[in-house]
GURO-978344 format. One record per residue: x, y, z of N, C-alpha, C, O in turn; residue in one letter. Coordinates in steps of 0.02 Angstrom, whole numbers, plus 50000, padded with zeros to 5 digits. Each point is the difference from the previous one (the first is absolute). Layout:
N
<pt><n_xx>X</n_xx><n_yy>Y</n_yy><n_zz>Z</n_zz><ca_xx>X</ca_xx><ca_yy>Y</ca_yy><ca_zz>Z</ca_zz><c_xx>X</c_xx><c_yy>Y</c_yy><c_zz>Z</c_zz><o_xx>X</o_xx><o_yy>Y</o_yy><o_zz>Z</o_zz><code>A</code></pt>
...
REM end
This chain:
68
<pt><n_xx>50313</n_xx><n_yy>49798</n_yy><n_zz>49243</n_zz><ca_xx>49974</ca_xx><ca_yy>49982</ca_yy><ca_zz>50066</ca_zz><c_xx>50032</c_xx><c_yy>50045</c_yy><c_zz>50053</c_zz><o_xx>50058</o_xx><o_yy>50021</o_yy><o_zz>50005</o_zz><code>X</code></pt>
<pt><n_xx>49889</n_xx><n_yy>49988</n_yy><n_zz>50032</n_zz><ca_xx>50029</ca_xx><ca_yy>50061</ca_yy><ca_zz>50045</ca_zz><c_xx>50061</c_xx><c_yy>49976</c_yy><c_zz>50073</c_zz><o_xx>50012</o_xx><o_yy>49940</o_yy><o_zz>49994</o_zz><code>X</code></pt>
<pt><n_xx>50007</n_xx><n_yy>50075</n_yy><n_zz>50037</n_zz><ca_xx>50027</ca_xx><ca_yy>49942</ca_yy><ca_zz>50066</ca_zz><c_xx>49940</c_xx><c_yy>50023</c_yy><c_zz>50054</c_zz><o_xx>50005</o_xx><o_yy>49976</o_yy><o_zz>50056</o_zz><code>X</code></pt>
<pt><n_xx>49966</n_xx><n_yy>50048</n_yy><n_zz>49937</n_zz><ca_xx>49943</ca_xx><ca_yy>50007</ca_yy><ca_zz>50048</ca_zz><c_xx>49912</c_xx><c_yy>49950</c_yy><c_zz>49983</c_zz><o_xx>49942</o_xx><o_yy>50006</o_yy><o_zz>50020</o_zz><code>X</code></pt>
<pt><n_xx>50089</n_xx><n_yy>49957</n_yy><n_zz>49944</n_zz><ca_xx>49946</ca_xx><ca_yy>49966</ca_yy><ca_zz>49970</ca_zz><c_xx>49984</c_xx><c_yy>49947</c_yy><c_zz>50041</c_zz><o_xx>49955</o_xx><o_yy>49962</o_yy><o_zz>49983</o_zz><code>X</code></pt>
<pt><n_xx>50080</n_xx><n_yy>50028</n_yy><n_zz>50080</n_zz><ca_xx>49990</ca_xx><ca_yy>49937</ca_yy><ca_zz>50010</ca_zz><c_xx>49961</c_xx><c_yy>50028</c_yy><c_zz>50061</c_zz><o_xx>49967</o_xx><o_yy>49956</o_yy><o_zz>50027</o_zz><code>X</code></pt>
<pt><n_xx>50027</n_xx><n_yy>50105</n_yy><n_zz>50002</n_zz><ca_xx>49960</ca_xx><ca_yy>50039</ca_yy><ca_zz>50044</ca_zz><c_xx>49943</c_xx><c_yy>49998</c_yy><c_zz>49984</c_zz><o_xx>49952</o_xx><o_yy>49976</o_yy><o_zz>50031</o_zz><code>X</code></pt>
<pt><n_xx>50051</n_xx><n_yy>50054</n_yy><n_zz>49906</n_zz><ca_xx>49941</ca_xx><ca_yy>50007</ca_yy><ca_zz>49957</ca_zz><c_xx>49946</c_xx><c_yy>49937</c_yy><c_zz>49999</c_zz><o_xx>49939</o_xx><o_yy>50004</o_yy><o_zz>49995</o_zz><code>X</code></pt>
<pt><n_xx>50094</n_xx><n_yy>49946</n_yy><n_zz>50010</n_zz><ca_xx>49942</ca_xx><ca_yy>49933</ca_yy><ca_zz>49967</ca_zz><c_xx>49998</c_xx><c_yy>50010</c_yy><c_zz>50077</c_zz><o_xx>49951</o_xx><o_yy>50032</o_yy><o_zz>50018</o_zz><code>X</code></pt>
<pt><n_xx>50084</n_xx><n_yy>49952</n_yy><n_zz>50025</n_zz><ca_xx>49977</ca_xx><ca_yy>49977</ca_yy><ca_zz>50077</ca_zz><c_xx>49957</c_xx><c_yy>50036</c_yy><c_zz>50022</c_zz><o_xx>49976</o_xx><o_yy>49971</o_yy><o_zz>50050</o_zz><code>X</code></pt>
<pt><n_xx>49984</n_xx><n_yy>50106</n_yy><n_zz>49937</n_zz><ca_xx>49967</ca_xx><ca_yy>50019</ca_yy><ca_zz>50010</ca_zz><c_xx>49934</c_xx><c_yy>49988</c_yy><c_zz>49960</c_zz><o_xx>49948</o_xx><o_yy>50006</o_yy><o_zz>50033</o_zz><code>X</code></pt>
<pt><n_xx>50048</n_xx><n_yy>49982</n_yy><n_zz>49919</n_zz><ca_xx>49961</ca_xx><ca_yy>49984</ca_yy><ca_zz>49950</ca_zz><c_xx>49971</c_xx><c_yy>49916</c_yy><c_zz>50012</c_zz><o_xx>49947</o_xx><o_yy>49974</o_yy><o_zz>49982</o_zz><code>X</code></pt>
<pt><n_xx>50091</n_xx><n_yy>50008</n_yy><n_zz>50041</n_zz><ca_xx>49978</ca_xx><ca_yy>49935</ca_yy><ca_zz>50058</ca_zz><c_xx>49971</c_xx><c_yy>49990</c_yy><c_zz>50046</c_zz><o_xx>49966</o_xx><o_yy>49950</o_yy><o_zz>50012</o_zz><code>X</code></pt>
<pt><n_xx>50044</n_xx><n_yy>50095</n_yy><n_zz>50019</n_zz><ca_xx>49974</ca_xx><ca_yy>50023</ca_yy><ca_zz>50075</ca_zz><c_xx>49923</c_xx><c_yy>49993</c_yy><c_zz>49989</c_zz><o_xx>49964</o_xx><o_yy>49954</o_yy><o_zz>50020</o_zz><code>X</code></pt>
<pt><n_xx>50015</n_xx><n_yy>50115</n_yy><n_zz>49938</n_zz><ca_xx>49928</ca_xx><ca_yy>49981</ca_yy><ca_zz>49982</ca_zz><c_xx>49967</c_xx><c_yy>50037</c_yy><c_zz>50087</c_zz><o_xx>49950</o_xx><o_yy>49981</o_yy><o_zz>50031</o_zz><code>X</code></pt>
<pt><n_xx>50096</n_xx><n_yy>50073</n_yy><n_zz>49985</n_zz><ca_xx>49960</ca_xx><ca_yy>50044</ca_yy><ca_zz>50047</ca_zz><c_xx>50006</c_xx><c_yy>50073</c_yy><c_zz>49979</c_zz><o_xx>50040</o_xx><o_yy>50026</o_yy><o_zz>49962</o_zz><code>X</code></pt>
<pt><n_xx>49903</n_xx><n_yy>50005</n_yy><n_zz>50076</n_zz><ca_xx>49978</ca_xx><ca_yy>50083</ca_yy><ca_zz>49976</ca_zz><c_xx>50057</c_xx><c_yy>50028</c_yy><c_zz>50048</c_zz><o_xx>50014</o_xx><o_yy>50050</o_yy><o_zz>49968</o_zz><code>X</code></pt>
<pt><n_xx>50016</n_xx><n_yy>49950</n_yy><n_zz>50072</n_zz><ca_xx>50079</ca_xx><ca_yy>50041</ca_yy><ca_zz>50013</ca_zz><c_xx>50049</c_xx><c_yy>49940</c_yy><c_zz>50038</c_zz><o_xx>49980</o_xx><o_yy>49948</o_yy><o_zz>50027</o_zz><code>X</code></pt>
<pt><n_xx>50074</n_xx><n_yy>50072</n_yy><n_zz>49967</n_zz><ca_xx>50057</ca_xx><ca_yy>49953</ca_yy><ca_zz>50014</ca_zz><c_xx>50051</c_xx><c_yy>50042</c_yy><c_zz>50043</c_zz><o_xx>49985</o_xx><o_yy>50059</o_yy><o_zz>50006</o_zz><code>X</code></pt>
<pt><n_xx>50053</n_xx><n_yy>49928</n_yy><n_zz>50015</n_zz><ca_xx>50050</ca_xx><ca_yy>50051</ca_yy><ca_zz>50060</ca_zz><c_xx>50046</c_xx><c_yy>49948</c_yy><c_zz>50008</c_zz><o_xx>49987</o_xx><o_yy>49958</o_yy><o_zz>50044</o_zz><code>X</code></pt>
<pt><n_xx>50066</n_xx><n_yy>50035</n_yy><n_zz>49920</n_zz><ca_xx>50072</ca_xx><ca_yy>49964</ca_yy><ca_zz>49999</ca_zz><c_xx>50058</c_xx><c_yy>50044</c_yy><c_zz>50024</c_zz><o_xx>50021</o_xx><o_yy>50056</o_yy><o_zz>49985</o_zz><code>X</code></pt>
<pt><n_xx>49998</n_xx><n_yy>49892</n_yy><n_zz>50062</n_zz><ca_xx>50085</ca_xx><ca_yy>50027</ca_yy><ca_zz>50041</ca_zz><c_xx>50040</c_xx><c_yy>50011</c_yy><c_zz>49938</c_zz><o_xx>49986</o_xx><o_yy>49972</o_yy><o_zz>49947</o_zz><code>X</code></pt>
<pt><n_xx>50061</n_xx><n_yy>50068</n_yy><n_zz>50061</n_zz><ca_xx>50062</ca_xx><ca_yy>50008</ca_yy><ca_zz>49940</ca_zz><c_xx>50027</c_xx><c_yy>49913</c_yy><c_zz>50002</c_zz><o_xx>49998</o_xx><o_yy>49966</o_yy><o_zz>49948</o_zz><code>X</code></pt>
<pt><n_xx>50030</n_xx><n_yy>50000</n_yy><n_zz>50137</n_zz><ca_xx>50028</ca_xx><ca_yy>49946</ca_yy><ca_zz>49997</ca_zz><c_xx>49940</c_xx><c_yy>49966</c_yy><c_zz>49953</c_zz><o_xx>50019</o_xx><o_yy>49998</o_yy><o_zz>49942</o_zz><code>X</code></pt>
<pt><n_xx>49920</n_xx><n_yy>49976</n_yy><n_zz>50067</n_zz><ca_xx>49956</ca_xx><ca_yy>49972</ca_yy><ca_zz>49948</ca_zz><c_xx>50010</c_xx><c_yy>49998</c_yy><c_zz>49927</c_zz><o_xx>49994</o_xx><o_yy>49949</o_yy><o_zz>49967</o_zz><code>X</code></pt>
<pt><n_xx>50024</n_xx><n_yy>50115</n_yy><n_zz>50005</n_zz><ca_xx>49992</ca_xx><ca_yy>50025</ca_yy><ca_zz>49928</ca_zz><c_xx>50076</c_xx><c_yy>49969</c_yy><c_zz>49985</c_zz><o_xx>50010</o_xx><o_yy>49980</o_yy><o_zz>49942</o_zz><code>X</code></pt>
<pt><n_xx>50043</n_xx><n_yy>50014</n_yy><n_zz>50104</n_zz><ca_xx>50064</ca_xx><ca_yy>49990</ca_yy><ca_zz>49998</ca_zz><c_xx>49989</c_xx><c_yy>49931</c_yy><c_zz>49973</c_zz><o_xx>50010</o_xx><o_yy>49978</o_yy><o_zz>49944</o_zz><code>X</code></pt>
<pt><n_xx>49972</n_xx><n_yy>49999</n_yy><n_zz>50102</n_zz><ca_xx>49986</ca_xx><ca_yy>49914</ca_yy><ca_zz>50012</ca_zz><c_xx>49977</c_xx><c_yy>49974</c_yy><c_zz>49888</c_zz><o_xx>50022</o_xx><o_yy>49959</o_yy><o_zz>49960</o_zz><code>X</code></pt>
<pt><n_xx>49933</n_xx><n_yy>50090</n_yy><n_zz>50040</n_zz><ca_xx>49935</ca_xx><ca_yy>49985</ca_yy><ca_zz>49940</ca_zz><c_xx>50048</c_xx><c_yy>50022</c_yy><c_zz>49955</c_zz><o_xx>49984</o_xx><o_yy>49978</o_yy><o_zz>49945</o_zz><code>X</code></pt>
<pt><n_xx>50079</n_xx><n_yy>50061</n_yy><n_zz>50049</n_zz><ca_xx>50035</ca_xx><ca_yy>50015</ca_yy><ca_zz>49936</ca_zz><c_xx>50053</c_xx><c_yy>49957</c_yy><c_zz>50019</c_zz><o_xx>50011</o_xx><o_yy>49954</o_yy><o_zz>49960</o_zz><code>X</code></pt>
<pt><n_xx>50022</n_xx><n_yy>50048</n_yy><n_zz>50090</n_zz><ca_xx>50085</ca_xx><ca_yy>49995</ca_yy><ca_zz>49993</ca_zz><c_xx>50046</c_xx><c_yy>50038</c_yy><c_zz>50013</c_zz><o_xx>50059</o_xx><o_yy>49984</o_yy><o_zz>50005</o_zz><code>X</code></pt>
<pt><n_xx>49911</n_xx><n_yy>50083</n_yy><n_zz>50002</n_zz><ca_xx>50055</ca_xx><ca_yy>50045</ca_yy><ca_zz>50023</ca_zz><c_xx>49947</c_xx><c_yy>50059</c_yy><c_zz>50033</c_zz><o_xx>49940</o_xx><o_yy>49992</o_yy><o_zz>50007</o_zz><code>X</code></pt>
<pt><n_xx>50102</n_xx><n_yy>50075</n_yy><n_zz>50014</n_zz><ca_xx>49982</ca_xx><ca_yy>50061</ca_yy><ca_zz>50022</ca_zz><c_xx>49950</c_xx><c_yy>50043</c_yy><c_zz>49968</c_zz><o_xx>50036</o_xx><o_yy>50017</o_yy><o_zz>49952</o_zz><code>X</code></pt>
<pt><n_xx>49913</n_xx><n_yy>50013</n_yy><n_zz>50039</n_zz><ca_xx>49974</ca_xx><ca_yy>50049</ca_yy><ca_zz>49986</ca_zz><c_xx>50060</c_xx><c_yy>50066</c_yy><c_zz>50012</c_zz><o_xx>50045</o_xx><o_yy>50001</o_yy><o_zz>50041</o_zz><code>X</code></pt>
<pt><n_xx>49940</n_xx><n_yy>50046</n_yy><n_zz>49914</n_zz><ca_xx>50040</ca_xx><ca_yy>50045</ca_yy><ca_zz>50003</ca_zz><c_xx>49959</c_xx><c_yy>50063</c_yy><c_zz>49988</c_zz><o_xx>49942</o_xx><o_yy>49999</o_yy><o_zz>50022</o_zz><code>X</code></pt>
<pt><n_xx>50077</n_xx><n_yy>50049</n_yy><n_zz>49949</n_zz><ca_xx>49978</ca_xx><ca_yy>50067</ca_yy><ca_zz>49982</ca_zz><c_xx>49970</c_xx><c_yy>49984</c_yy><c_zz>49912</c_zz><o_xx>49948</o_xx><o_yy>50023</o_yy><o_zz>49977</o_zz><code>X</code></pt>
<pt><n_xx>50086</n_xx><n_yy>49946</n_yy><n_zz>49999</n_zz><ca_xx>49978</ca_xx><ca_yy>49980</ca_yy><ca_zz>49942</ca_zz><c_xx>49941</c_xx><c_yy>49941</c_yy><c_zz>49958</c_zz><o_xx>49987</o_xx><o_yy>49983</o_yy><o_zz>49943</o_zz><code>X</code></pt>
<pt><n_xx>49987</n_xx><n_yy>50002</n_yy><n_zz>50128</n_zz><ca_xx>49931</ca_xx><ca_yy>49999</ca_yy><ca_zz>50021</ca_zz><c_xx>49956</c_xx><c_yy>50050</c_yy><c_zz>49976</c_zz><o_xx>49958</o_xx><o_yy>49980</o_yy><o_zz>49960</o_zz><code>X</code></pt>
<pt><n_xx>50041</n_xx><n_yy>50074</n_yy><n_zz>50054</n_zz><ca_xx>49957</ca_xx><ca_yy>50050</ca_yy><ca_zz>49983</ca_zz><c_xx>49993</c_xx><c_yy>50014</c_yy><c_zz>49926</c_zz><o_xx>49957</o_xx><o_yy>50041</o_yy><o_zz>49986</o_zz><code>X</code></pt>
<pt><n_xx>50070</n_xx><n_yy>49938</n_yy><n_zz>49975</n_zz><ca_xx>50018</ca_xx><ca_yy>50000</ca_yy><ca_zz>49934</ca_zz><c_xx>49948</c_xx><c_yy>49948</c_yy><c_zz>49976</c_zz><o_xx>49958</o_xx><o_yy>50015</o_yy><o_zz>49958</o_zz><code>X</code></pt>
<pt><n_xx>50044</n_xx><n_yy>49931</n_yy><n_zz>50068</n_zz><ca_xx>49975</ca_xx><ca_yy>49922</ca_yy><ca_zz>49981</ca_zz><c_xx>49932</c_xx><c_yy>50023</c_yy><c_zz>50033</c_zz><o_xx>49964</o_xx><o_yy>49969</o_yy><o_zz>49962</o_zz><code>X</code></pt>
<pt><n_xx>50016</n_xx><n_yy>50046</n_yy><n_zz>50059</n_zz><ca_xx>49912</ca_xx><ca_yy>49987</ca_yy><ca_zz>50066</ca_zz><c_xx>49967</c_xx><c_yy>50009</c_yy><c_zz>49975</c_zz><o_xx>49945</o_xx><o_yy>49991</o_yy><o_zz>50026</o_zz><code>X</code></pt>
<pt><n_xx>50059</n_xx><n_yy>50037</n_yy><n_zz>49899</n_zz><ca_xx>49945</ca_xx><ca_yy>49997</ca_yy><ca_zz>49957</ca_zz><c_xx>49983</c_xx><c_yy>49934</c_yy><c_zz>49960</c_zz><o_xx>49950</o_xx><o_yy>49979</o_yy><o_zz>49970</o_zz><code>X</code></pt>
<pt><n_xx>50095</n_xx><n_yy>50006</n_yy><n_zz>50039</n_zz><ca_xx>49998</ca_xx><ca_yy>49933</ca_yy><ca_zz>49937</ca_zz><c_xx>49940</c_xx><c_yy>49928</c_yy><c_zz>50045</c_zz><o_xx>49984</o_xx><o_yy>49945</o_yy><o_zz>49978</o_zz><code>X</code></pt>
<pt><n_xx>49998</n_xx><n_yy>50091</n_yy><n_zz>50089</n_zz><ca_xx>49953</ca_xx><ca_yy>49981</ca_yy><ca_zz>50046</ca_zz><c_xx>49923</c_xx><c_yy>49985</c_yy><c_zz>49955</c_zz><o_xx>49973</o_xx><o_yy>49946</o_yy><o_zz>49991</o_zz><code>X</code></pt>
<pt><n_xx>50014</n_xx><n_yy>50096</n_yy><n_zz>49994</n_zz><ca_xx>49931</ca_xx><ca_yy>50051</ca_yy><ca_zz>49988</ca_zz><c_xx>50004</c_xx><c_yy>49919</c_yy><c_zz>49925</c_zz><o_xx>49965</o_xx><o_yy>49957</o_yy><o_zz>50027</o_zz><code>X</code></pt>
<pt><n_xx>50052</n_xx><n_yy>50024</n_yy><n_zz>49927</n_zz><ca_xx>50032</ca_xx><ca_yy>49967</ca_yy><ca_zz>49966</ca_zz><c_xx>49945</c_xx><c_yy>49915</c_yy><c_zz>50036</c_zz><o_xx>49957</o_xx><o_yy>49968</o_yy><o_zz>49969</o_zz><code>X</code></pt>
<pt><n_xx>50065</n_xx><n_yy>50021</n_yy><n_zz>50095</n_zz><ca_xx>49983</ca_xx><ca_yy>49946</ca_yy><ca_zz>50025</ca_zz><c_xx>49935</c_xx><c_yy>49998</c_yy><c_zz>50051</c_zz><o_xx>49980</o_xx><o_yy>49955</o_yy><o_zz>50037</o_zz><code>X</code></pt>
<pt><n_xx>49995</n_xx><n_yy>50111</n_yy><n_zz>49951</n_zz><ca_xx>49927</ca_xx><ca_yy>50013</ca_yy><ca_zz>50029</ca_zz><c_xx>50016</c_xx><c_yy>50026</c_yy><c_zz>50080</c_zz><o_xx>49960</o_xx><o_yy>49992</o_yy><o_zz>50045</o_zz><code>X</code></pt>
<pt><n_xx>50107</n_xx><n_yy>50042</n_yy><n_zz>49965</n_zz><ca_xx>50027</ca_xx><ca_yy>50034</ca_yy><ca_zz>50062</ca_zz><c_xx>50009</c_xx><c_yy>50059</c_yy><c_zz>49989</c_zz><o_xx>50017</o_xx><o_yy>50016</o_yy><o_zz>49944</o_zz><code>X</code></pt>
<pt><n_xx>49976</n_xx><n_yy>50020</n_yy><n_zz>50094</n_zz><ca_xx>50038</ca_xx><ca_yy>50065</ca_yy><ca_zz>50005</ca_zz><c_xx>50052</c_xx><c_yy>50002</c_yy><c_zz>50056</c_zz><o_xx>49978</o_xx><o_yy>49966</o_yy><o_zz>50046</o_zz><code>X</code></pt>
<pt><n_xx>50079</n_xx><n_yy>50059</n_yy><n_zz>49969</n_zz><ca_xx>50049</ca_xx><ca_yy>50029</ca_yy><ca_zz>50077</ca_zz><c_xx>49946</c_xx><c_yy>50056</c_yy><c_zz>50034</c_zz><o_xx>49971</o_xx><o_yy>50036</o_yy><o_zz>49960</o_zz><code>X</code></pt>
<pt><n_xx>50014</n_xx><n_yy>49973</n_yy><n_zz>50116</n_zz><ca_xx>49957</ca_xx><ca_yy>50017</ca_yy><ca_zz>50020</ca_zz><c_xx>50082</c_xx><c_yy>50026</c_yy><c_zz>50060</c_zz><o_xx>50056</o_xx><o_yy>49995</o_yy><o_zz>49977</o_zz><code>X</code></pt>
<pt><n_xx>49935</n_xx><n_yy>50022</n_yy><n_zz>50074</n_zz><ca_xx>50043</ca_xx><ca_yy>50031</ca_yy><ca_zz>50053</ca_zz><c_xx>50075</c_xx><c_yy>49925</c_yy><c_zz>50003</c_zz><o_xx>50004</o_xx><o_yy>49940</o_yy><o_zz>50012</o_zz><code>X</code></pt>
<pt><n_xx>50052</n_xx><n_yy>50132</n_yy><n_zz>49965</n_zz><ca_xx>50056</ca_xx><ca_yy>49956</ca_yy><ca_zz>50031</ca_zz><c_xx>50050</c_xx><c_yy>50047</c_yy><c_zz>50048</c_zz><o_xx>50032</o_xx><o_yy>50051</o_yy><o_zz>49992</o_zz><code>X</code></pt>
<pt><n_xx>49956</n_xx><n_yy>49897</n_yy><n_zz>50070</n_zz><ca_xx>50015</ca_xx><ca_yy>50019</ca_yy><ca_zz>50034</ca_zz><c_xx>50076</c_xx><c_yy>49975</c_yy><c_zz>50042</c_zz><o_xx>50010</o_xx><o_yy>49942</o_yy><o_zz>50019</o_zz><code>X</code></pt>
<pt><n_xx>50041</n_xx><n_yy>50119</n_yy><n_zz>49991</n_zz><ca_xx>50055</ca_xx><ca_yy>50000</ca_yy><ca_zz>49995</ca_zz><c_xx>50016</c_xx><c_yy>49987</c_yy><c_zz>50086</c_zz><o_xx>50054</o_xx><o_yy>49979</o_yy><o_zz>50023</o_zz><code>X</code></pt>
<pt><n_xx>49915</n_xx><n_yy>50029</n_yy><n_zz>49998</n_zz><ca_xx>49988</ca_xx><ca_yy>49991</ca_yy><ca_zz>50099</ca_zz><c_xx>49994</c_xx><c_yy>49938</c_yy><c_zz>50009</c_zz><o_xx>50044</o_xx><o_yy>49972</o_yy><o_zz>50032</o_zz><code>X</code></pt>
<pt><n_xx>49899</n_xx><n_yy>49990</n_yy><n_zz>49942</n_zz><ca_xx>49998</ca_xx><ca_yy>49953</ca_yy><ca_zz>50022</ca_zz><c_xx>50009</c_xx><c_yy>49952</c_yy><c_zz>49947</c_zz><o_xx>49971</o_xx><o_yy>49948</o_yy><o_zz>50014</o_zz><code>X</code></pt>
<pt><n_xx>50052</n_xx><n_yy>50051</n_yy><n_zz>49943</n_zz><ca_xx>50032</ca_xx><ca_yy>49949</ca_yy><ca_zz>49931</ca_zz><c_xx>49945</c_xx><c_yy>49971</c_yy><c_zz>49968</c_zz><o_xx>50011</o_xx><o_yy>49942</o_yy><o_zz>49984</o_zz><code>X</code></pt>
<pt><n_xx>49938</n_xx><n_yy>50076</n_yy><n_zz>50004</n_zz><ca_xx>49955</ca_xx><ca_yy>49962</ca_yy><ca_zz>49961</ca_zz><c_xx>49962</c_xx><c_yy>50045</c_yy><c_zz>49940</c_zz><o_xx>50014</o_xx><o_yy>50057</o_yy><o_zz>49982</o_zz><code>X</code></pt>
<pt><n_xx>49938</n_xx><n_yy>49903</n_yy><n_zz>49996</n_zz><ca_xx>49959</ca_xx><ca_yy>50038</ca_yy><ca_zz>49937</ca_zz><c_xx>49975</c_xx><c_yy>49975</c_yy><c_zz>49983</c_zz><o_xx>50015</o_xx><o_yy>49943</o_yy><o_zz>49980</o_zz><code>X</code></pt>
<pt><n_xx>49905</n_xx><n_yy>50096</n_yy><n_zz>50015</n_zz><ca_xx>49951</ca_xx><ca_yy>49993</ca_yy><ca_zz>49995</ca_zz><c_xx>49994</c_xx><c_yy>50003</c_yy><c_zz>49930</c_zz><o_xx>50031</o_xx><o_yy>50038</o_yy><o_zz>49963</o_zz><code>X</code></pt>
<pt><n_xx>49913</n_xx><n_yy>49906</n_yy><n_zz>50015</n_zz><ca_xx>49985</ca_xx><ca_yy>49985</ca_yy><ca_zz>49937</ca_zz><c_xx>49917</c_xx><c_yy>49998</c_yy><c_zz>50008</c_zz><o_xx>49965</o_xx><o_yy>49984</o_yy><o_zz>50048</o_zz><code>X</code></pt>
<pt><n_xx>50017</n_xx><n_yy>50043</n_yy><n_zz>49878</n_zz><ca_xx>49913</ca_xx><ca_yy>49994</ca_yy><ca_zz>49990</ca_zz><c_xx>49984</c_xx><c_yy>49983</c_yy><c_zz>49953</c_zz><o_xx>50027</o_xx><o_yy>50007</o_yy><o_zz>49945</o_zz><code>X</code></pt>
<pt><n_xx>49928</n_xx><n_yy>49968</n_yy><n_zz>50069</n_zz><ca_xx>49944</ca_xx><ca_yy>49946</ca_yy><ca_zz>49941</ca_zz><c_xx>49961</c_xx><c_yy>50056</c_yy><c_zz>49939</c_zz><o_xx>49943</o_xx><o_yy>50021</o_yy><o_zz>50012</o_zz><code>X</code></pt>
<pt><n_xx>50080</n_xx><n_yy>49992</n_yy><n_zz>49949</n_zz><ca_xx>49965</ca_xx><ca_yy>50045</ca_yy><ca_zz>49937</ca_zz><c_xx>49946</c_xx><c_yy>49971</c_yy><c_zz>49991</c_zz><o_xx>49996</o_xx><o_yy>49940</o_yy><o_zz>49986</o_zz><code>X</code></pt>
<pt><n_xx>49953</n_xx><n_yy>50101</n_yy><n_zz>50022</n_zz><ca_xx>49921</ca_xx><ca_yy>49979</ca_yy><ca_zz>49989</ca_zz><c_xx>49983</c_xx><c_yy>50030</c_yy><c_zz>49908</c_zz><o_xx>49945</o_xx><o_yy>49992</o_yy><o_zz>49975</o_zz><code>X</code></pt>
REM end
């Protein structure tokens, strides 16, 4: 089980064609920080019918999309 899994279902919940979560949000939905080692995991998205779409380091959030 991944520790990003619990991102994973909450998006897969959602049940919308794009999503745009604050870092504090994603914080909230795991338990701890996003890090750099994030980028490692963002595939394991694609997995739960998501892809990572723009993350953006300015304004703390990231964009998620609905895989058609």
């Amino acid at each position: 089980m991944s520790k990003y899994e619990p991102l994973w279902e909450y998006l897969k919940s959602t049940k919308k064609e794009n999503y745009q979560l604050s870092y504090e949000k994603i914080r909230n939905i795991l338990g701890f920080e996003i890090n750099h080692s994030f980028l490692n995991y963002k595939k394991e998205a694609k997995e739960y019918g998501y892809e990572v779409g723009k993350i953006s380091m300015k304004e703390k959030n990231i964009l998620f999309h609905k895989i058609k």
